[in-house]
Each structure stands twice: as C-alpha cells, then as structure tokens.
N, C-alpha and C positions, 0 to 999 in steps of 0.2 A: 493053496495060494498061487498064483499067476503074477509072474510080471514080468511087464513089457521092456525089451534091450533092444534100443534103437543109438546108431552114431549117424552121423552124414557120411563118414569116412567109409561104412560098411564092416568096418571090423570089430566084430562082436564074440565071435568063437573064442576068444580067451574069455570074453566077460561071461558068458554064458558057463567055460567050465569051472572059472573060480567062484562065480553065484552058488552052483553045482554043489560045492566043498564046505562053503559058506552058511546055505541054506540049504541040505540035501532032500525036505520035502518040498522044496517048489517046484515049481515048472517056469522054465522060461521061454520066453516065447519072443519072436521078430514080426518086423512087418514091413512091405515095402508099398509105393506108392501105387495106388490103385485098387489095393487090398481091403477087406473090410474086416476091421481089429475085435477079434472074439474079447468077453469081460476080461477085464485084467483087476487086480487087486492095487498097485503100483506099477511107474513107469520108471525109468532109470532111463534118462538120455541126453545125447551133448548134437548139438546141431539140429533142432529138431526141422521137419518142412512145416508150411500151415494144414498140409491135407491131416496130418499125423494129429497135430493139436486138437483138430474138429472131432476128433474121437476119446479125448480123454476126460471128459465130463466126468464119467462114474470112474473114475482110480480115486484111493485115500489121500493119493500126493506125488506129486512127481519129485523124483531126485534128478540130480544132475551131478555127471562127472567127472564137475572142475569146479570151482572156485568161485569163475568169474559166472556173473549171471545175465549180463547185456544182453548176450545170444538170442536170448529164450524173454528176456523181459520187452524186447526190440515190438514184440507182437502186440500189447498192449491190452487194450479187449479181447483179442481173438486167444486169449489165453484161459486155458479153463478155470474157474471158481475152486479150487484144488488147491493147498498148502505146494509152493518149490520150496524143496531144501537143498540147498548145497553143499559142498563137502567143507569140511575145515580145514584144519593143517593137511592132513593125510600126505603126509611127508615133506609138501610143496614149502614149506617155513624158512627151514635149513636149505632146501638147493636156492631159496631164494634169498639169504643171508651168503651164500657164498659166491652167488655173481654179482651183489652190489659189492663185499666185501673186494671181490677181484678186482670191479671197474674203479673204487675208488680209490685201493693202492695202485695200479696202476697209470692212475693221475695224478697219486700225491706224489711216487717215486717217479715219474716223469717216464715212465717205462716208455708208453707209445712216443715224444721225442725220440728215445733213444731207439726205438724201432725204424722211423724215420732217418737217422743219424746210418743207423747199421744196412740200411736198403742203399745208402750215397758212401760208402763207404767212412764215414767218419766217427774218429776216436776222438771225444769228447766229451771229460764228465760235465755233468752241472751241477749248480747248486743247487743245494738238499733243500726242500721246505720244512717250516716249521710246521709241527703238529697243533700246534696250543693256537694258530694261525689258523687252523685249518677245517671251521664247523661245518659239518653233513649237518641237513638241515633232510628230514622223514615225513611227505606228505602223507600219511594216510598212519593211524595208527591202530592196525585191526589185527587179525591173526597171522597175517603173513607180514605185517609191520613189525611188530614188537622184537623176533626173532632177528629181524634186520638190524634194531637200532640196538639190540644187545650185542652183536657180533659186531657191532663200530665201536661203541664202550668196547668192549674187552680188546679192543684194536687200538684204544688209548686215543679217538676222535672226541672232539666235542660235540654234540650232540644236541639238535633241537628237533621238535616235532609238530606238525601241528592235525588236527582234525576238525570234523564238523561240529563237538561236542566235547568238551571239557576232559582234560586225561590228566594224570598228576604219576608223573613215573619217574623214579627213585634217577638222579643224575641225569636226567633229561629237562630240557628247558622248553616248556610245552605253551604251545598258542592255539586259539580254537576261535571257528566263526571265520566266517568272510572280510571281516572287517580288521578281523587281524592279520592277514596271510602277508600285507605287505612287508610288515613289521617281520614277521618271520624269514620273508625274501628276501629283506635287506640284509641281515646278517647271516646266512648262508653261502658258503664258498663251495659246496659240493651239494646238489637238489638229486634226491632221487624219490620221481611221485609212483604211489603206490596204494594211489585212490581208485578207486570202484566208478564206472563210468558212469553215470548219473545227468539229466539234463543240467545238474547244476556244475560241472565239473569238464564236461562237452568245451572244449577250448579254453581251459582255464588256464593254459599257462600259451596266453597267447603275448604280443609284441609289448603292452605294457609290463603283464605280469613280468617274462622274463628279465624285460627292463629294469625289472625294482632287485632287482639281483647285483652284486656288486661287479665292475669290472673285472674279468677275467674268472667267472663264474665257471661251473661245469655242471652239464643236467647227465643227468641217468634216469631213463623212463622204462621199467616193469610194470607196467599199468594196463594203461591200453593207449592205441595210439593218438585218439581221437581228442584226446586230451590236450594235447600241445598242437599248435597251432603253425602245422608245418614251415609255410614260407617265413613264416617270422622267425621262427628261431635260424633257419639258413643263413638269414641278410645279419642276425645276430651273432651269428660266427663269422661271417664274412666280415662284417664289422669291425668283428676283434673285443666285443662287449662280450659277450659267449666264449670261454674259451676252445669247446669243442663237446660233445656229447657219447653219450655209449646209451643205444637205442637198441629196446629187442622189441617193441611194438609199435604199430603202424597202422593209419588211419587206413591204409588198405595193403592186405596181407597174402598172398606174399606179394612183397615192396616188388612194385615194376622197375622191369630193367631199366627203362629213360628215366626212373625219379633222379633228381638233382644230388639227394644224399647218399647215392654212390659215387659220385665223384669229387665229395669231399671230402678230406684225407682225415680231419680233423671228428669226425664223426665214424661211429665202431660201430656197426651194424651186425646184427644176432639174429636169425630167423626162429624170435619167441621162442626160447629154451631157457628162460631164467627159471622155468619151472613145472618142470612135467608132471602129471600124472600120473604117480605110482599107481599103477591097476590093483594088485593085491592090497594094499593099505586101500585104497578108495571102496572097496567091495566087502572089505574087512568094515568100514565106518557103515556104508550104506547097512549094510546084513545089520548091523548092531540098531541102527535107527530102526530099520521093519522092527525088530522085533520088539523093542519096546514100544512103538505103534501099535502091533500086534495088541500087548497086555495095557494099552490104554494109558501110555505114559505121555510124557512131554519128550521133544528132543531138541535140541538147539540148533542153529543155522538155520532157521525157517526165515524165507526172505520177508521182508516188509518191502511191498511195492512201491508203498508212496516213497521212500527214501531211495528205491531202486537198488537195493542190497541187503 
C-alpha cells in the first residue's frame, strides 16, 4: 500500500513517521510541484495545489488532516471523482469546548472590562450578571458543536442551538432551517458560530443577521471567517448594539496588520488556535479508516459535496 503525504506548510516528516508506527507495511511517499506522482493507493493532505489534484484520479480517497473542508472543496470540478474524508473529533472537541468555554466566562465575569480597568490603573468592582440572564445560543450542531454546548450546560448557561436540520438534545432549546435562525438570534446573548463554510452560510451573520441579536450582544466566531460579514459587525460594535467579540477566524488569515479589528479594544483576536491538530490522534483515526477500507468496510466523515461538509 502507497500513500501519498502532502501539507502546503511542507512539514510531513512527523506525519510520515507516525504513519510509519501506524501502518508499518506502507510506504509513504511525498510529492512536490513539478513532480509526476508514481500510483498511490490513498492521499492524506491539508492545503493541497491544483497541480497535485490533477493526479489523484486513481487513489481509493483522499483524507484530509482537519476538520474543516472549504480548503480542498474551494476547487470544485477540478477535484477528483474519489470519496474526501475528514477527520472527526480527533481531539479538536474538547480544545474547542474550552476556548469558547474561556471566551464566554470571560464576558459573563466581565474579565476583559476589568482588563481594561487594570491597564488605567483602576480599582473597580462591578456588577455580577445574572446567569439564568445569560443564553449562548450554538450555531452549528456537529461534532465539534455538541462538545461545546455540553461544557456551557455543565457551566450552568442556558443554552440554545440551532442547525441546518432538526436535532433534539436533552436541555438544549434547538431551532433548525433558515427560516428559523432569526427567532434563534433574537434570544441569544452570547453567539458562538461553529458552522462549516458552505455557499449557504458565506456571510450569514452579516449586518441584518447580527442585527436581530439583542442589544448588547457578544459574537464568538470558531468557524471560519468568511462567515461574518466583517464591516458590519465593526459599525456594530461601534455602534454599541454588539457589545464586542473574541474572533480566532478570518476572512483572510493571517489578519493584516491595517485590518480595523486590531484597533478595537472591544474585540480578542486569536491566530486560529481554538483547535489544533492533534497529529497522533489524526493519524491514529486516518490508519483506522485505511483499514477498514482496506477489508471493504463503511467509515464515517465521508463528505457530501452538495451540502459542502
């Protein structure tokens, strides 16, 4: 068995020696641009170019070494007739439950004020908010959702969700469909979206949407950036209808020095770490998928294009 270990980044020499551990009769093999790709059996890759795609016609299926799939779906046609699977949890759940879990005590406890307060020198409690007050409302309800909105329940938030498809989970107040999201927005005092980018989803929390959000709102976006609809949510905090945001994604990455949202105070800026890539756990799930491939099995995560996840 052959397969192919391609990053954009170039760093493969861990992927190749936990494959190595993983899988100890394959062979793994790299390729760079210009090169012409000997058969491969599988591909495993994150950032691919289009020269690389033009060659994967005969592999069983390409994996990919995150979550997210925009990357690689971005190409559309030019993408081979071959099964992409993506990873699941592979750890990313839990780190991603505990930086929404951070950003949003952080704003219920008033923390960043008091950050602000302690940069001016000023000694100043304030008043506590009330929790029963205080709904996170969970756009996206998938594998790295669910994890989220369990760690705000056991945080004692209230809790709603919504998706593109009907969900019914135990102490959550769940809305589904387009036609509902307002209704969802309305009632939400802390948003954090954690939808799959998708042409249907491409500026969806632009100056209406946030609009239907109550005065003194907060967004938290793990998604992707392309989601929110940059200048509007700004004028929305400037506003003072937004009360302020904690962003680790961005419509272009890494966030340019002159973007606007580093110089406002009111918005936390992340360079995309709400959820790494445990390599061992990723390589540990991939190996498991080959091989039940291998013996003719089903395995799960296999994206559906039309829905774009």
């Amino acid at each position: 068995m052959r397969i192919l270990l391609y990053r954009g980044d170039g760093v493969i020499e861990p992927w190749a020696r936990d494959f190595a551990q993983a899988l100890p009769r394959a062979e793994t093999v790299t390729w760079q641009e210009g090169q012409s790709l000997d058969a491969c059996d599988y591909a495993v890759l994150w950032a691919p170019v289009p020269a690389l795609l033009d060659q994967l016609s005969r592999v069983k299926a390409i994996f990919l070494m995150g979550a997210g799939v925009d990357a690689i779906l971005k190409f559309g046609d030019a993408l081979p007739d071959v099964p992409v699977i993506r990873l699941g949890d592979a750890g990313m759940g839990a780190q991603m439950a505990e930086y929404v879990a951070y950003a949003v005590l952080r704003y219920f406890r008033r923390f960043d004020e008091y950050e602000q307060q302690a940069r001016q020198g000023i000694w100043n409690p304030l008043a506590a908010r009330q929790k029963e007050e205080f709904t996170v409302g969970v756009l996206g309800l998938g594998k790295l959702g669910i994890p989220v909105v369990q760690a705000l329940r056991q945080l004692g938030f209230p809790v709603r969700g919504w998706s593109r498809t009907a969900r019914d989970l135990p102490g959550v107040d769940c809305f589904a469909g387009m036609e509902a999201l307002d209704d969802f927005l309305s009632g939400t005092r802390v948003l954090v979206s954690m939808l799959p980018l998708t042409p249907e989803t491409n500026n969806l929390l632009d100056r209406a949407r946030l609009s239907a959000l109550p005065e003194g709102a907060y967004v938290i976006n793990v998604a992707r950036g392309a989601q929110v609809a940059e200048p509007d949510l700004l004028a929305l905090i400037r506003s003072g209808h937004i009360a302020g945001a904690t962003l680790d994604v961005f419509r272009n990455e890494p966030l340019p020095a002159p973007h606007p949202f580093w110089d406002e105070a009111r918005i936390t800026i992340t360079p995309h770490i709400s959820a790494l890539t445990i390599r061992e756990e990723a390589v540990r799930q991939i190996a498991h998928k080959i091989t039940l491939l291998e013996q003719g099995e089903h395995v799960a995560d296999v994206v559906d294009r039309n829905r774009g996840y």
